[in-house]
N, C-alpha and C positions, 0 to 999 in steps of 0.2 A: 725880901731884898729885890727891889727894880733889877730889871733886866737891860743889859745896856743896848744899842740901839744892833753891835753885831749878833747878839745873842736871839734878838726878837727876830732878825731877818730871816739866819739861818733855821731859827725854830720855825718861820712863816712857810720857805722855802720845802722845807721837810717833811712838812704837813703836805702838801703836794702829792698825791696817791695817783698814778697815773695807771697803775696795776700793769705793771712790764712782762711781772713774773707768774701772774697768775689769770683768772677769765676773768673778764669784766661782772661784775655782779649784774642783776636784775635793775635795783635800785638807780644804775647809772646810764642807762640805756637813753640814747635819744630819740626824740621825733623825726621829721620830716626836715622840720624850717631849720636848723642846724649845720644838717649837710646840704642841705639846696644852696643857702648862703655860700657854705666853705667851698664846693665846689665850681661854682660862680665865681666866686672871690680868685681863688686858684686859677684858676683856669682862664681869666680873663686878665691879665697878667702883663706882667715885661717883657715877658718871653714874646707875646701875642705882639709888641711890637718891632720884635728881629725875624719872628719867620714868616709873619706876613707879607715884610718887603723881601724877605731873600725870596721866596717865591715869584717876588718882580723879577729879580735879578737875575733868577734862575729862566727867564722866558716863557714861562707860565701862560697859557690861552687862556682866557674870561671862561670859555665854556668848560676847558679842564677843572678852571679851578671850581666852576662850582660842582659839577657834578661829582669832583673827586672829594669835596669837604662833605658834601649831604652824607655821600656813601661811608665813605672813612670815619666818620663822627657817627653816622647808624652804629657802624660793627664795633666801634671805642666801647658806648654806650652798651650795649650787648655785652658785651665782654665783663664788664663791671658787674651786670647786672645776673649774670648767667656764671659767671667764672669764680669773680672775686668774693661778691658780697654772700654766695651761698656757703663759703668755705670761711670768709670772718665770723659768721655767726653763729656757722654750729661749733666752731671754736673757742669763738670769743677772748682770742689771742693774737698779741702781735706774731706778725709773719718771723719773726727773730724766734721766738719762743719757744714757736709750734716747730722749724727747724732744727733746733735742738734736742726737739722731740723725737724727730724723721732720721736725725742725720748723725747724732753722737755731737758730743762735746767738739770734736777737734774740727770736722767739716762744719759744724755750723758756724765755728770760731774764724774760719778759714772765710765764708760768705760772706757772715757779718763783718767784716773787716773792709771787704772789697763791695758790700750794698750800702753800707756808708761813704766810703769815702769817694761812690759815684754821686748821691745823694748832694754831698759836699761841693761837688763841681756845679752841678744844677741850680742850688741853692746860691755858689759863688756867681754865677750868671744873672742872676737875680737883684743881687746888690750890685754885679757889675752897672748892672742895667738901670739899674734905681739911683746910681752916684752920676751918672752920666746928666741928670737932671739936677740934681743937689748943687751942683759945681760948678752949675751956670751964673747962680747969681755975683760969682765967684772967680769970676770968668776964666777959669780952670780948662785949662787945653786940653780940648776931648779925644779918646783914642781914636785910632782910622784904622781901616780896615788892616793892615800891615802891620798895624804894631801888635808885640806878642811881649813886651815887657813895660812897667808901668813907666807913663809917658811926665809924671812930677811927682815932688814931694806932697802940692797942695791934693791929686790924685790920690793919693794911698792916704792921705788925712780922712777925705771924702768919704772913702771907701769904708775905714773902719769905724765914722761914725755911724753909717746907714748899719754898717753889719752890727753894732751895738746897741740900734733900737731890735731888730730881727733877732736878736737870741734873745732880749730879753722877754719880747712875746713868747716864744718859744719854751723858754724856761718855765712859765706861766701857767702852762700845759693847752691840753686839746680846748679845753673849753673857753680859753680866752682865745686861742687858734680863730677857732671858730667864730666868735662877737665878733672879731675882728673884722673878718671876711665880710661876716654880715654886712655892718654897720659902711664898707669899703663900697662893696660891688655898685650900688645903684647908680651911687654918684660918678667911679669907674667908666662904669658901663655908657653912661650919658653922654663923658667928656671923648670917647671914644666913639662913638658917634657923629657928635655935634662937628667935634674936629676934622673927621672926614667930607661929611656934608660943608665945612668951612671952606677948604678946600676945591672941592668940586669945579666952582667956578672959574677957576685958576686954568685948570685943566682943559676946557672949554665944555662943561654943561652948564647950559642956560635953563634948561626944562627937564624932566623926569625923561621925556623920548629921547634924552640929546646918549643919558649914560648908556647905554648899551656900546654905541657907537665908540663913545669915546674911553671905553672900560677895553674894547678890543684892540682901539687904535693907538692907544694912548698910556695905557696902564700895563692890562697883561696882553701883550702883544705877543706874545706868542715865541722869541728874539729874547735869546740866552747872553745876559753881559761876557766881553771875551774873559778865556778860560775857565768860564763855570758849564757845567753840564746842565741841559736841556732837559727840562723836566715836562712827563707830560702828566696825563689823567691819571697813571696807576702808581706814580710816582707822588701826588696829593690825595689819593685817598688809603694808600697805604703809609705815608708818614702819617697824616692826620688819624688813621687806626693806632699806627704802633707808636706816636709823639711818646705816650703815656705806658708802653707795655710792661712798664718795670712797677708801675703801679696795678694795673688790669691781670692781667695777665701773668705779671710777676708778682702778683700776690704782696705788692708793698704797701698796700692802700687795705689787708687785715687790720693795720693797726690805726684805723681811720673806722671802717665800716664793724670794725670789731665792737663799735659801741650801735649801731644800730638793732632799733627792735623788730625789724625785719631783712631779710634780704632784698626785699624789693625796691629799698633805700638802695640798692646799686643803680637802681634808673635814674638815680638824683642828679649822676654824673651830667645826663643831658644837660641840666641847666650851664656845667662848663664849656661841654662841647659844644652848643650853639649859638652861645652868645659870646663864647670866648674863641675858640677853634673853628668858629665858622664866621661868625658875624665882625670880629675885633680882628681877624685874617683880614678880612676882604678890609676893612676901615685901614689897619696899616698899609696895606698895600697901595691905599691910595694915598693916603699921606707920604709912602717913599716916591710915588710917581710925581707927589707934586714939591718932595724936597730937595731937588735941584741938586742932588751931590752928597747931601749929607746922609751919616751911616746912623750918627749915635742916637739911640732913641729919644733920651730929653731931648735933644736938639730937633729932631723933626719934630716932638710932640710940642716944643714951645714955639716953635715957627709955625704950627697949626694953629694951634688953642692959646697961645701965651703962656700966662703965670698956670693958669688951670691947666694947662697941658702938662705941664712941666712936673707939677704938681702928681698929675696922674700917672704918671711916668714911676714916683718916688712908691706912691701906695700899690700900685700894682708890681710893683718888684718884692714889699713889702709882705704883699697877699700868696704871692705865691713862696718865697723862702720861708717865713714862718712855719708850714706845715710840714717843708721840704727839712728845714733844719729839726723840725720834731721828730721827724722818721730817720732821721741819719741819726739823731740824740738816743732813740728808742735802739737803733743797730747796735751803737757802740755799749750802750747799758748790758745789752746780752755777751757781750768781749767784756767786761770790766762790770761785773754784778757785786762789786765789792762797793762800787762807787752811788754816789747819793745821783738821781736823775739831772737835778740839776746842776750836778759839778759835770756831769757828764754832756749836758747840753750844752754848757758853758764853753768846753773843752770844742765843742762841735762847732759853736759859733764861732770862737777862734780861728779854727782852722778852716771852714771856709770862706773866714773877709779876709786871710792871707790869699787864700786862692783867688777872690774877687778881686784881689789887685792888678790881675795878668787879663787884659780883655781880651786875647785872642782867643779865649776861651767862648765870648756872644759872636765874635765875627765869623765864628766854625762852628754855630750851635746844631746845627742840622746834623750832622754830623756825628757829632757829639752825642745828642739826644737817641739817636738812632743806634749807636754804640753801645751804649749802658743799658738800653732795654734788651739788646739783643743777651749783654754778658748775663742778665740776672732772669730772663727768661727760663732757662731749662731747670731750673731750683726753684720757678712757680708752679710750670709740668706738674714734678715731683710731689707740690705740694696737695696740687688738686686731687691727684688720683691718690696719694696719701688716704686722703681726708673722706672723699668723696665717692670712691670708688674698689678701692682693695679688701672692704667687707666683699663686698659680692663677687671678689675673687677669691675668698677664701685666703686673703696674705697676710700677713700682721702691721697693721697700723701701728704708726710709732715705733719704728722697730728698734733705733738708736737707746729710746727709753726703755722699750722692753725686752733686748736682749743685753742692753749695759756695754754696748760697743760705743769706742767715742769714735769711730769712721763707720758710717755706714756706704759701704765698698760700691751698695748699687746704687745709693744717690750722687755718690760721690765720681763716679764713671758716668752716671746720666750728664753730667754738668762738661766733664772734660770731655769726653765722645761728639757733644752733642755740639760745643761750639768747634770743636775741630772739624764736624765736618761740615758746619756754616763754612767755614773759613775755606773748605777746598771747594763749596762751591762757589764761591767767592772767588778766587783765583783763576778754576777752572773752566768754570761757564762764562766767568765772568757779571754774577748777578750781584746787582749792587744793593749794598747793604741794608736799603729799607725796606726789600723784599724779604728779607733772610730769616725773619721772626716766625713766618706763616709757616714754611717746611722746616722748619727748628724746632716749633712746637709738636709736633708730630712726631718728630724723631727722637724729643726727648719723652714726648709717652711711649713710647713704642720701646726704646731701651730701659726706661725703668722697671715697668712691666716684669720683661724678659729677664733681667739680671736681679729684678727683687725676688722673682720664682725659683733662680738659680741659686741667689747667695740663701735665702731662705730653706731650701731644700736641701742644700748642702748640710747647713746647720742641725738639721732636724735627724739627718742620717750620723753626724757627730755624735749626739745626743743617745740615739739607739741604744 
């Protein structure tokens, strides 16, 4: 008997193995070209054109910003490659999975809840950022910087149809993720170029010797728009380290590099960082210098490049939520493992093209971006020294699994200790928050450690 057309989808859908629950096999492992693309593709993004201009905004010097992208994009890339990728691989598990392992049922239930639905907000900045172009041809009245609720109906139409291309890639799984990115970046990567170079002239460079002059005079002048805070050199190389900490650092990017047949595949990152976080930086910022007022990204990209700008605007939001919504899909699968991946991705794209309807969400992204890495940072700590390092202290790996607790008391104090005491010095030094990741990670090795020696030794004298 034929199968009718919902029968064949959901049976398509099902087939769909993304291995959430278990290691990635051998068989499924990738190369190189894979993640150079997706990380390119990511990374060179919509985002790439709201924190390149707020860096104008923020009064930014030419010489800060470069010295601060080289360095802060070096230690990103590091971090990937040294942090992340060596602990995806001898696990071969999403960062959800192996938490559950570390942490017990209830605290990893408790993370995975709140590493999605930051995941969600990111991924919603994405589409924000990608509708802002859609709804041009449409002539759909763009947010500004003040608005923090959606500004039309035609708006939220917009919104949810970019977010209904993005989960369906998503649902697709990693490997379509990935083509995607590929098949995205070069042509990206060009119109982000060309568009600035378009520009230039606007600005007053006539010759290659004219920009320097007119990058200091004219662009990052150094001259904070009123009421935004004054960023200098250790303020762009430390956002451009920690932009991404919730993936690096925070160990969210296991379920990315988890398919890699090396660790080394963590260096892949560079291709995001330098042509995305460093190179499509400096190209937005000139495009804000020469868009006369305007905030929304299509809007400056199509007043650069045209229809092609506009366009690039759409796929680069595109490129970057696809993968954003795969790792929020893969969080909530580990909270709700009774659920098929893709009702569960489904569920995920939902609910952040509700939240891409609110853009005060791109207008505050700095912010934002620098908040979520800092929350999910000290349950990456936890995971490294987990994985990496508690054989050779003699603790037990996995202790959640292997003692059958669903709180494991000393990851679970690593996480709350560790942001409270960001938070006082935050308060009380006053050190602003894109600093806060550097002595936070520290503080969350350093109490894991101590309190997995303690709870673990405890147990062991119970035991006697």
């Amino acid at each position: 008997m034929a199968k009718t057309f919902k029968e064949r989808m959901d049976s398509r859908l099902e087939s769909i193995d993304e291995f959430e629950r278990e290691p990635v096999p051998g068989k499924e492992l990738k190369g190189w070209r894979g993640f150079l693309g997706m990380y390119a593709g990511e990374h060179t993004a919509g985002t790439e054109f709201v924190i390149g201009a707020l860096f104008v905004a923020h009064g930014v010097s030419a010489a800060d910003l470069i010295i601060g992208l080289i360095v802060g994009n070096l230690l990103a890339v590091m971090s990937w490659a040294f942090l992340c990728a060596p602990v995806a691989v001898k696990t071969r598990l999403t960062l959800y999975w192996q938490l559950k392992k570390i942490c017990g049922d209830k605290l990893a239930l408790m993370y995975n809840i709140v590493n999605a639905i930051m995941f969600c907000f990111l991924a919603g900045a994405m589409i924000t950022v990608a509708a802002t172009a859609v709804g041009l041809p449409f002539q759909i009245p763009m947010p500004g910087l003040d608005d923090w609720l959606p500004t039309s109906v035609g708006w939220i139409i917009t919104v949810f149809a970019v977010g209904s291309v993005i989960t369906v890639v998503a649902i697709a799984g990693y490997e379509y993720v990935a083509r995607f990115a590929n098949i995205s970046f070069p042509w990206m990567f060009l119109v982000f170029m060309a568009a600035a170079i378009a520009v230039l002239p606007s600005l007053g460079v006539s010759s290659v010797s004219d920009f320097w002059l007119v990058a200091q005079e004219r662009i990052w002048t150094g001259e904070a728009a009123e009421g935004l805070t004054q960023f200098t050199v250790w303020h762009v190389m430390f956002f451009a380290w920690f932009a991404n900490m919730a993936m690096h650092i925070g160990m969210s990017d296991m379920s990315i590099l988890r398919y890699a047949e090396s660790w080394k595949m963590g260096f892949s990152s560079a291709a995001g960082m330098f042509f995305g976080h460093f190179l499509a930086w400096i190209a937005s910022g000139i495009l804000m210098a020469a868009a006369a007022g305007a905030v929304a990204p299509g809007v400056i990209a199509f007043n650069s490049a045209g229809i092609a700008g506009a366009i690039c605007v759409v796929v680069a939001g595109w490129t970057t939520a696809n993968p954003t919504i795969y790792r929020a899909g893969l969080a909530f699968q580990a909270v709700t493992p009774n659920w098929k991946r893709w009702k569960v991705t489904l569920f995920t794209g939902l609910l952040t093209t509700i939240i891409a309807c609110f853009p005060a969400l791109v207008m505050n992204l700095l912010d934002f971006v620098a908040l979520y890495g800092l929350i999910l940072m000290p349950m990456g700590a936890v995971v490294f020294i987990d994985v990496m390092v508690f054989d050779k202290l003699n603790l037990i790996r996995n202790y959640g699994d292997q003692s059958g607790t669903a709180f494991n008391w000393a990851a679970g104090l690593t996480w709350f200790i560790t942001l409270g005491m960001c938070m006082v010095i935050n308060l009380v030094w006053e050190i602003e928050i894109f600093f806060l990741g550097l002595p936070g990670w520290f503080i969350a090795v350093l109490l894991y450690i101590v309190l997995s020696y303690l709870v673990q030794k405890r147990v062991k004298e119970q035991a006697k």
